[in-house]
N, C-alpha and C positions, 0 to 999 in steps of 0.2 A: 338144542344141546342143554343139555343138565346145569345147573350153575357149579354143583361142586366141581363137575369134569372143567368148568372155565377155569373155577379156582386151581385144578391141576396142571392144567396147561400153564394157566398166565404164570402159577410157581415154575414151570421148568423153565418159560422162556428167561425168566428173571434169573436162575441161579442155571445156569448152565454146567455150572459145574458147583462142587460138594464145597469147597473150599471159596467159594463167591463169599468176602465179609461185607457184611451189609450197609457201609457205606459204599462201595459200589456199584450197590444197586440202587441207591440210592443216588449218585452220582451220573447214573444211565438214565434213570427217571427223568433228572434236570435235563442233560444234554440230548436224549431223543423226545421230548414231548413237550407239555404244555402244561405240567399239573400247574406250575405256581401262577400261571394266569386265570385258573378255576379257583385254584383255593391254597390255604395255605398248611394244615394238615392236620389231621385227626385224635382227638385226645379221648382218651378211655380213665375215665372217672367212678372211684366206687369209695364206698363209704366203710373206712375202720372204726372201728367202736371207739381204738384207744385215742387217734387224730383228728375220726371227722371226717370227712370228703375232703380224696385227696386223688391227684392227677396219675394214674397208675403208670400209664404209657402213652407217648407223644408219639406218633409218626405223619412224616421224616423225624426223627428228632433233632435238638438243637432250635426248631420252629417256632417259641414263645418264651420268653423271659420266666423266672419265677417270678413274679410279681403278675404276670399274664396268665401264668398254668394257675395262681391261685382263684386269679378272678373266674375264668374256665370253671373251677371246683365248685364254687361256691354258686354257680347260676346252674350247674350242673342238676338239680334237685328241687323238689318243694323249700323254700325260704320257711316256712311254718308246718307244722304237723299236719302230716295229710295221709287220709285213708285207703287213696285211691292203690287198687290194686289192678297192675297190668300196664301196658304198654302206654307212654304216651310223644307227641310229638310236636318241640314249639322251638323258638328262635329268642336270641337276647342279642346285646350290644353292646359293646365295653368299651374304653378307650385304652388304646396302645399305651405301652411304656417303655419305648422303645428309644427315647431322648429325640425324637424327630420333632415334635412340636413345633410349628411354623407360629414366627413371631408376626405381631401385626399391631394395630396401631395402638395408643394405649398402653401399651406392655401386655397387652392381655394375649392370650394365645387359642389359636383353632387349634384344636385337638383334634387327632387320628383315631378312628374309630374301625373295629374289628366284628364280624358280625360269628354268633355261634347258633348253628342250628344242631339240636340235639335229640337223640331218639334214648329216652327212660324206661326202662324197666324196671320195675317193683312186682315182688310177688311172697308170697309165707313163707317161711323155711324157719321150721321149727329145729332145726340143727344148730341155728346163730344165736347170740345170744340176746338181737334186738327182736328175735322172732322173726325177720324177713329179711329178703335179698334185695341187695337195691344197689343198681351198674346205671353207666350213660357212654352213651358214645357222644362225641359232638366233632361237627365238623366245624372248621374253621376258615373263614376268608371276609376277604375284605369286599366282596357283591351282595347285594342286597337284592338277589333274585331269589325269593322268599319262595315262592311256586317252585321254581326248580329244585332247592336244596330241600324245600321240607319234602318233594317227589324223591330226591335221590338217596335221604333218611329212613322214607319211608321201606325202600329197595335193599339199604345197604344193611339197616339196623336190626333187623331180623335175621337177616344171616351171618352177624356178625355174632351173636347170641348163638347159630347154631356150629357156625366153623373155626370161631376163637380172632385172635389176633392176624394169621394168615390171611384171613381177607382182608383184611386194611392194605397189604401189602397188594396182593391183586386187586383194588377197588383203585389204589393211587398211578399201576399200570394203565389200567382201560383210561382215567382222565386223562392222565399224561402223553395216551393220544388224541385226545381231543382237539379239535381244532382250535385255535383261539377265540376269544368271544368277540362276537363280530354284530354291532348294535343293530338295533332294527331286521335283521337277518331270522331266517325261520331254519333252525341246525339242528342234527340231528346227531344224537350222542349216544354212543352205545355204551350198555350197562349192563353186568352180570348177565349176559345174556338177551337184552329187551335192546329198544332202540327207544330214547327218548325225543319228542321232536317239541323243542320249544322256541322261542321267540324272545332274543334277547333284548332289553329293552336299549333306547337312546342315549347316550350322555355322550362327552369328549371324549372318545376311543383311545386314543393316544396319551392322552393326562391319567386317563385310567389307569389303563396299561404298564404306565411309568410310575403307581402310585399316589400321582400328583391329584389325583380327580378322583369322584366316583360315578358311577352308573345311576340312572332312574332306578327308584325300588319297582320290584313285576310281585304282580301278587298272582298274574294266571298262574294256574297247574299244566302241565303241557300236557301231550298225548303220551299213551306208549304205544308204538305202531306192531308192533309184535303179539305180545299176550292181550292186547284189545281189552274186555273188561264193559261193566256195565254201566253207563254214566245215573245212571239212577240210585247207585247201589249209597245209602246213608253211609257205611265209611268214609271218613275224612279222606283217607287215601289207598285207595283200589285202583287199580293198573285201568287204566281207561278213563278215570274221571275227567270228565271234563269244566269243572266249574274253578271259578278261585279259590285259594283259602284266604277265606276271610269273606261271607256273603254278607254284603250291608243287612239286607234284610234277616237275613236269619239270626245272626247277630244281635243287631239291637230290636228286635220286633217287640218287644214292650215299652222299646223307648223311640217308635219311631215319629213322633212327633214331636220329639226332643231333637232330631237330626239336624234342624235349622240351625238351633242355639248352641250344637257343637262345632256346625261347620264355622257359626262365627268366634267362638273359642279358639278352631284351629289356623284359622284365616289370619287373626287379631296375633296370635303367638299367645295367649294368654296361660296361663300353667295348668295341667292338669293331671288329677292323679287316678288312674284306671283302675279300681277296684274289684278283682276276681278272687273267685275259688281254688285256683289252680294256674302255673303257668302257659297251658296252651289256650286257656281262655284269654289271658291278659293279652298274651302275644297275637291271639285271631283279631282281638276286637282292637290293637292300635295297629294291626297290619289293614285294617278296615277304616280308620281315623282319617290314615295317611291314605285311604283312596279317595277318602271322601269331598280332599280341597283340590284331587288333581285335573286338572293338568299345574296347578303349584305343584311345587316342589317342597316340603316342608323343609327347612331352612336349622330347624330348633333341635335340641337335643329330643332325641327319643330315648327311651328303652322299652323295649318288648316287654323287657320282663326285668326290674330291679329287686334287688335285696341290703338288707341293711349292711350284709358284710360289704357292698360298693363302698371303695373309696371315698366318694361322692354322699356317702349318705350324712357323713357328720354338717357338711352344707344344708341339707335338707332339713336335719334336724336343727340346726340353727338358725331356722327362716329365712337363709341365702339363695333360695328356688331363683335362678333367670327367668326370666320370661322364657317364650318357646321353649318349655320343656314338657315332656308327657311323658309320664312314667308309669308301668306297668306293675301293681302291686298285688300280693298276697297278703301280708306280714300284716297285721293289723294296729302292728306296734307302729306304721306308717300314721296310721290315725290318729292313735295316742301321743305320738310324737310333734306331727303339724295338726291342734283339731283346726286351726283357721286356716287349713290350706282353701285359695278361695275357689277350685273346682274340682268335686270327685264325682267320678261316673262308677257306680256299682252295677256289674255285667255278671248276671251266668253263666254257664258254660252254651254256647248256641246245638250240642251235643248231649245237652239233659232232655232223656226220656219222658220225662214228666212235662216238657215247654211244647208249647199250642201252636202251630205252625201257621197258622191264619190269622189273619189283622182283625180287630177286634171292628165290628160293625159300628160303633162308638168308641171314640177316645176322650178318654178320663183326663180330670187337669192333672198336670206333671206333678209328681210328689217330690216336694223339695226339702224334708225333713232330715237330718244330718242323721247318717247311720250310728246307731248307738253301739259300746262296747260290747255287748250281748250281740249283737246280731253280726257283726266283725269276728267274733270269736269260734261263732257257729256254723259262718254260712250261709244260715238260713235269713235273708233279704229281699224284700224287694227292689226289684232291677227299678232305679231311680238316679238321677243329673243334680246334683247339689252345688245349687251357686248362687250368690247373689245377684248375678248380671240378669240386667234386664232385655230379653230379646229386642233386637232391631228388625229383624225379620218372622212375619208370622208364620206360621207351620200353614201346607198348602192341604187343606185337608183333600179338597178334591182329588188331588193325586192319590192323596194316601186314602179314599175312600176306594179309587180305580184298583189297588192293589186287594180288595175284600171279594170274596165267593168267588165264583171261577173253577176252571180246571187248571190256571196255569202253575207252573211248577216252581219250587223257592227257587230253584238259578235262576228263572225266568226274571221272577219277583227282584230276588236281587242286584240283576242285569238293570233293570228297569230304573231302581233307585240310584244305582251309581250312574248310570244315565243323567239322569235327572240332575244329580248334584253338580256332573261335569258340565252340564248347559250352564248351571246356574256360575260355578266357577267363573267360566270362560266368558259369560253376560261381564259379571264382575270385571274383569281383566280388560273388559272392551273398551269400559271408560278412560283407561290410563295407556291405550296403544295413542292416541297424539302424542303424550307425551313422553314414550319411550318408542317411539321411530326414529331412524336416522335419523340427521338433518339434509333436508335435501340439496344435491348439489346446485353452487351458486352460477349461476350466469353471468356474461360479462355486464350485462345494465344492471344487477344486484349488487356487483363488484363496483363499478363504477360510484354508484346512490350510497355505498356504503364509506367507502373513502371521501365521499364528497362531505356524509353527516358527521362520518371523526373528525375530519378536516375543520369543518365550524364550530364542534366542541373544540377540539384544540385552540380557537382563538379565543 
């Protein structure tokens, strides 16, 4: 079936009649289905010359606070001037403002955190008067299945460019029936036509569920069991792929002998600032970060992708950085603003034409030269780890020499590394299961020998 004839239908089923007001349909959405356990609803962001990026259309609306639609606007786009022309597709992180803040010890507060994954288009249009077009769709919720939404982006966000606003309206029907998300479970989800089959990750189902929790971030890509597709094919996302987004190796492959000395960066909490070209760079290579300590859990503030319009940024610029945070930048004014921040990773796009896909048969010592304002401004850098931390762990070259020549294939390759790191992870984690195992239970001669030695303390 055609997707616009779905879009025809899923419209008649919704408005059955001419006079349906669209809070009613919206009202039917909640009461037959399941959107708000997917997500929490779609915001269309375009750029006026006179305002700036501003939140066009919310649906459901009522769905985010203004102080929310702002933050939405503003991660909506490149944070600095950028050339790129045509589609692109990445995810950010922001915190609610929503007065829920859970208080905790200290007076200090866990913040609620909202995730947006968005599909950008930019292209010329000599008709405006900035010289081009430039819209975003972003979906909104509070899961961290990065694989699914940047798959369901990639599906929704192009037709949404060719059918208007109407499909938002049938894209929040088809979730709405979706089942609920059901951890660890392999579900299948119908979409515009396809059927997605993905694998929701682990956490507290039920605290989830009730807002109180969240889910494991997933970085797999699912299947699409319908339109199949080519797993080989270089688009980030083509109906079939089967790798993650975000391939360690492809990713940092000029820095892969730097991977030790960030696993202990991410391991430690220590602060770091991800230096790209572009938002879906930033956001591949710390959706890559956080695979790289798992099975942790990272624990610390992230962003995909920050900008200076964040709340949070006058902190940053005040040398108030927390520990455990990692933030995803463009904006070079990041540089100028902290230069002693004490860790930046500068990453290319792992999708430039011009990068080497094979490990280099020698590796060169790490350049740890602090990127200059010139080369911040332009772009043009080499991919380098700037810290002053001294490794505790040596890089394994053998490994990384197993990963040279070959026919095997970068998923391969990159399968292989996050392999690798999760052994290493989990080696790590082994030392401290004695002393995060139960206690075992007592027996009556423990009970006994136990009352007997308080007993002679007490005299």
């Amino acid at each position: 079936m055609k997707v616009i004839d779905l879009i025809r239908r899923s419209s008649k089923e919704l408005k059955a009649a001419e006079n349906v007001e669209q809070g009613d349909i919206l009202k039917r959405l909640e009461e037959n289905g399941s959107l708000h356990y997917w997500i929490r609803c779609f915001v269309v962001v375009t750029f006026d010359i006179d305002v700036g990026q501003k939140a066009e259309l919310v649906f459901p609306p009522a769905s985010l606070t203004d102080e929310e639609q702002a933050q939405v606007a503003f991660h909506a786009f490149p944070d600095s001037m950028s050339s790129t022309i045509g589609d692109a597709i990445y995810f950010f992180r922001f915190a609610r403002n929503d007065g829920e803040e859970v208080e905790i010890k200290r007076k200090r507060k866990r913040r609620k955190f909202l995730y947006g994954y968005v599909f950008s288009r930019q292209k010329q249009d000599r008709g405006r008067k900035r010289g081009f077009f430039q819209k975003s769709l972003v979906l909104i919720t509070r899961h961290p299945f990065i694989g699914l939404f940047h798959a369901v982006m990639a599906i929704v966000g192009p037709l949404f460019f060719e059918h208007g606003e109407r499909l938002l309206e049938t894209t929040c029907h088809h979730i709405s029936r979706w089942p609920r998300p059901s951890p660890s479970q392999v579900m299948e989800l119908p979409l515009a036509g396809d059927v997605i089959e993905t694998r929701i990750p682990e956490k507290n189902l039920e605290r989830a569920l009730e807002g109180k929790g969240t889910f494991v971030h997933s970085t797999e890509i699912p299947r699409f069991l319908i339109s199949g597709g080519n797993p080989d094919d270089p688009a980030l996302m083509m109906p079939g792929l089967l790798r993650t987004y975000g391939n360690l190796y492809r990713t940092f492959l000029p820095l892969l002998s730097d991977l030790w000395l960030l696993w202990e960066i991410m391991i430690t909490g220590e602060p770091l600032f991800v230096f790209c070209p572009s938002p879906s760079a930033c956001s591949e290579a710390i959706a890559c970060l956080l695979d790289l300590v798992y099975p942790v859990i990272f624990q610390g503030d992230f962003r995909p992708y920050f900008t200076i319009h964040d709340p949070d940024f006058k902190e940053i610029a005040r040398k108030d950085t927390p520990k455990a945070t990692v933030l995803g930048i463009t904006n070079p004014v990041f540089l100028k603003a902290v230069p002693d921040f004490p860790n930046v990773l500068a990453v290319a796009p792992s999708d430039d034409s011009n990068r080497e896909l094979t490990a280099p048969a020698k590796w060169k010592r790490p350049m740890r030269k602090p990127i200059s304002h010139a080369e911040s401004l332009t772009g043009d850098f080499p991919e380098r780890l700037v810290t002053k931390r001294e490794p505790v762990i040596p890089p394994d070259f053998t490994f990384l020499r197993s990963l040279t020549g070959g026919e095997t294939s970068v998923t391969n390759r990159g399968a292989a590394v996050k392999a690798y790191f999760r052994q290493m992870t989990t080696n790590f984690l082994s030392v401290f299961h004695p002393y995060l195992s139960p206690t075992p239970v007592e027996n009556e001669d423990d009970a006994r020998r136990r009352k007997h030695l308080s007993g002679a303390f007490d005299s």
